[in-house]
C-alpha positions in Angstrom: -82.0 -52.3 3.2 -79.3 -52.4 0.4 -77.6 -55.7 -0.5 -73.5 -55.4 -0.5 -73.6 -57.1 -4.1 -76.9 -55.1 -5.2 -75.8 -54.1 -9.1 -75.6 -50.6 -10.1 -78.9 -49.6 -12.2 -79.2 -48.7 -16.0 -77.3 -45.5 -17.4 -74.2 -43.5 -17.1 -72.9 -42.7 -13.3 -73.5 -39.5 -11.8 -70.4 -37.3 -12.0 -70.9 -34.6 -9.7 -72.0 -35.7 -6.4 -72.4 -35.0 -2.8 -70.1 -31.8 -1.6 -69.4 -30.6 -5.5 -72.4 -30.8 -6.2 -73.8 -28.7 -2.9 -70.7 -26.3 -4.3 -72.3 -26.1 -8.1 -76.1 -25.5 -6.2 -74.3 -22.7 -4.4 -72.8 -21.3 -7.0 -75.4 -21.2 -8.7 -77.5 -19.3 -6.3 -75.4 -16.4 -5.7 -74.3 -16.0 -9.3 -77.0 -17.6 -11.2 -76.1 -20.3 -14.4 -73.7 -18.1 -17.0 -71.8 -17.2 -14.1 -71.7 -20.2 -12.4 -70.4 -22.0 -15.3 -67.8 -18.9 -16.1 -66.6 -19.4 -12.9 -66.3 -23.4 -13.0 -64.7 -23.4 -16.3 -62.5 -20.8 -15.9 -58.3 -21.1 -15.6 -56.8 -21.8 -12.3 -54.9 -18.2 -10.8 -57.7 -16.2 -12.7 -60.1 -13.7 -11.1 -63.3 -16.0 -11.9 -61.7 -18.9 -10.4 -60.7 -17.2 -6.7 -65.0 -17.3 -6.3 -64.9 -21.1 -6.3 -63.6 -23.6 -3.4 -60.1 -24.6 -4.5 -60.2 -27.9 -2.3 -63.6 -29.0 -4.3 -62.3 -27.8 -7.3 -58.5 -27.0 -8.1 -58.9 -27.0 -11.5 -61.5 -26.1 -14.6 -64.1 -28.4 -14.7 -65.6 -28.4 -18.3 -69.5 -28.3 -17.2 -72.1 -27.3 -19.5 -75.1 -24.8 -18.7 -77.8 -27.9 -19.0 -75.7 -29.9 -16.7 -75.5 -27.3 -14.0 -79.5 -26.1 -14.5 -80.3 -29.9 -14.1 -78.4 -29.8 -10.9 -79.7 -26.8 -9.8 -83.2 -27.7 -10.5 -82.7 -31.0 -8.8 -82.3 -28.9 -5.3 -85.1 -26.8 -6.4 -83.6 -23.7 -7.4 -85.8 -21.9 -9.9 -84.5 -19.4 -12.6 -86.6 -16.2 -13.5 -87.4 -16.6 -17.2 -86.0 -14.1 -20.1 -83.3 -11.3 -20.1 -82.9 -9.3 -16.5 -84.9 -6.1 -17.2 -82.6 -2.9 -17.6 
């Protein structure tokens, strides 16, 4: 069982977390990692941005691709490798 005054461990936080990041995995899933990170980053009132949750997040978030595959492959989603064939 956890201490109340157990310190933090080593490193930088985790940003995304919990809901937002269930919402990135998602994402992800149904539009795959370009996309997902189009739609993330793009301006509020825009097309792209109508496909995200606007109570998660209202406004661009600034994520990179390796953030969102580490996220993604945290959950166990797995990418096909190379260009889609034509």
């Amino acid at each position: 069982m956890a201490k109340k005054n157990q310190k933090r461990g080593r490193g930088r936080p985790v940003k995304y977390s919990g809901n937002l990041a269930r919402h990135i995995v998602a994402l992800t899933k149904r539009h795959g990692l370009s996309g997902t990170v189009e739609i993330l980053n793009a301006d509020s009132g825009s097309g792209l941005a109508s496909e995200r949750s606007t109570n998660l997040v209202p406004n661009p978030l600034g994520i990179s691709k390796p953030t969102v595959a580490k996220l993604a492959h945290n959950s166990g989603v797995t990418f096909k490798r190379g260009r889609p064939a034509a």
